[in-house]
N, C-alpha and C positions, 0 to 999 in steps of 0.2 A: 398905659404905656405899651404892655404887651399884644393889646389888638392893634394896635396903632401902628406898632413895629413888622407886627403879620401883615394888614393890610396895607403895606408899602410893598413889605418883601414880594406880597405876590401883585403887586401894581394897581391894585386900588389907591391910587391916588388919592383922588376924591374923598373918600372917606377916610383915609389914614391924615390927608388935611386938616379934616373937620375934629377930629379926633387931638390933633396936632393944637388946632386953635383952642380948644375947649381945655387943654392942658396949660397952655400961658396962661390963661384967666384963672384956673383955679386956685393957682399956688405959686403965686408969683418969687416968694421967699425960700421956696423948697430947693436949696442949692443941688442936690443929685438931679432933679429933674431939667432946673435952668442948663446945666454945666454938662451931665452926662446925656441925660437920655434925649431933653429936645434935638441938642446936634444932631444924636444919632439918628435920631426919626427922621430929621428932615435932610439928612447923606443920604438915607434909604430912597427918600421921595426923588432927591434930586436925581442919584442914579439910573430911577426909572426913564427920567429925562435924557438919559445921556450926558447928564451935566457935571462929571466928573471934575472939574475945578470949583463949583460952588460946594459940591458934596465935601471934598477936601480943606475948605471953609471953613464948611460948618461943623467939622469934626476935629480943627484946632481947638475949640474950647475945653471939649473933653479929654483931651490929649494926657495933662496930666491927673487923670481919676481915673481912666482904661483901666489901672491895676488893681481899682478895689473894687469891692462887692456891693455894686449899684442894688438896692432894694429894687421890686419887687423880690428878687432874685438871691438864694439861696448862696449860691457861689457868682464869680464874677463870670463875666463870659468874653470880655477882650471885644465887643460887638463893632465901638469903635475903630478897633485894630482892623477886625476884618470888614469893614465898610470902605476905610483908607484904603486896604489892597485893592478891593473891586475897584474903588476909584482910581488906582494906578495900573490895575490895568485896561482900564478904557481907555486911559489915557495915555495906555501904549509905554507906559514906565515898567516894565521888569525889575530893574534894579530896586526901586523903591518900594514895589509889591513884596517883593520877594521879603524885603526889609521887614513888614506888616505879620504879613502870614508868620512867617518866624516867630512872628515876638507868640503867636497864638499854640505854637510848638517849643516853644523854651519857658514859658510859662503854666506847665500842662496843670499843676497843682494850683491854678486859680481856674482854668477851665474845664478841670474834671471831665467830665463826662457830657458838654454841653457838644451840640453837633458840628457847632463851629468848629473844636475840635481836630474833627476828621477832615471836614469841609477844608481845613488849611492847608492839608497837605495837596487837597488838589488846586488849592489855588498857588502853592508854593510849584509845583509842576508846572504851571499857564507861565506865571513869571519866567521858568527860568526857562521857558521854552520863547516866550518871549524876546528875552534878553541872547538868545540862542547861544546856552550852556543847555546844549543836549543832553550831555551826560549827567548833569544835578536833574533836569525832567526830567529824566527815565526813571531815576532814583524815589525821586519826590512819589512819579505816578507811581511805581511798585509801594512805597509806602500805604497809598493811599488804596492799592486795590485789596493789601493784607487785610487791611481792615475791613474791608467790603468782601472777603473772601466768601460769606457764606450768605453775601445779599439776594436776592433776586435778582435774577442777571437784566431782567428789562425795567428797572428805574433809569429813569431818561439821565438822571445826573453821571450812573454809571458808565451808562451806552455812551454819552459823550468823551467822557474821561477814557475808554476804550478806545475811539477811534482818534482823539488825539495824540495818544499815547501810540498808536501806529503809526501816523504819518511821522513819529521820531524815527522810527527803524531803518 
C-alpha cells in the first residue's frame, strides 16, 4: 500500500496501478484496504490526472475511517483528508480545502508527527489564499514557515510557499 501510495505521490502512474491492481486481487475481504487505502491510492493517481472530481469520488468511501489508524501504519495520518484538499483545490474550491486541511490540524494527536501534518498548513494557506481571505493566508503561511524555520532554505516545497506567500504582501 505504502509503495503504491509513494509511487502515485510522485506520478508514477503506471506502477502505483499495477500495484493498485494487484491489491483488489489479493484481499478482497480486507475492509481497511477496500474502504481506506484503495480510495486513497486511486485520489492520489487520479490527481496526477487533474481529475479532481473522480479523486473526490473515490475518497467518499473512506470518508468515514479518515479518523482511525489505518494499518500498515502506526498512527493515523488523515491521508484521505489531505488528498480531498489537493482535490479541492484543483478544483478551485478554497472554502472546501480549507475545510480538509483543518480537519489534519484539529486533529494533531492522530497525526502526530506524520508530514502531512505540516504539509496542512501549507495547504490551509493555498485555500484561503484561494478563497482570497489574505489575512488567514499570511497566517496559515507563517505557521507553516515556523515549522520549516530551520529547513534548508532551497526545498522546492519551501521556495514555493515563499513566493506565494509574497505575492499576499
Amino acid at each position: 500500500m505504502l509503495a503504491a501510495l509513494t509511487l502515485a505521490r510522485v506520478r508514477d502512474t503506471a506502477r502505483a496501478n499495477a500495484i493498485v491492481e494487484q491489491l483488489e486481487k489479493s484481499d478482497p475481504l480486507n475492509t481497511v484496504l477496500k474502504l481506506y487505502w484503495l480510495p486513497t491510492l486511486k485520489a492520489a493517481i487520479e490527481l496526477n490526472g487533474g481529475n479532481s472530481g473522480q479523486a473526490l469520488v473515490s475518497l467518499e468511501a473512506a470518508a468515514p475511517y479518515e479518523l482511525g489508524q489505518p494499518p500498515p501504519m502506526i498512527e493515523g495520518t488523515l491521508y484521505p483528508a489531505y488528498l480531498r484538499g489537493q482535490a479541492y483545490l484543483l478544483a478551485h474550491n478554497g472554502t472546501a480545502a480549507a475545510a480538509e486541511f483543518q480537519k489534519l490540524l484539529d486533529h494533531r494527536g492522530i497525526v502526530v508527527n506524520f508530514p502531512l501534518g505540516a504539509l496542512a498548513h501549507l495547504g490551509l494557506a493555498r485555500a484561503y489564499s484561494l478563497s482570497g481571505d489574505t489575512a488567514k493566508a499570511r497566517t496559515a503561511y507563517q505557521d507553516y514557515f515556523a515549522l520549516w524555520k530551520d529547513a534548508d532554505p532551497d526545498i522546492p516545497i519551501l521556495k514555493e510557499a515563499k513566493a506565494e506567500s509574497t505575492k499576499l504582501q
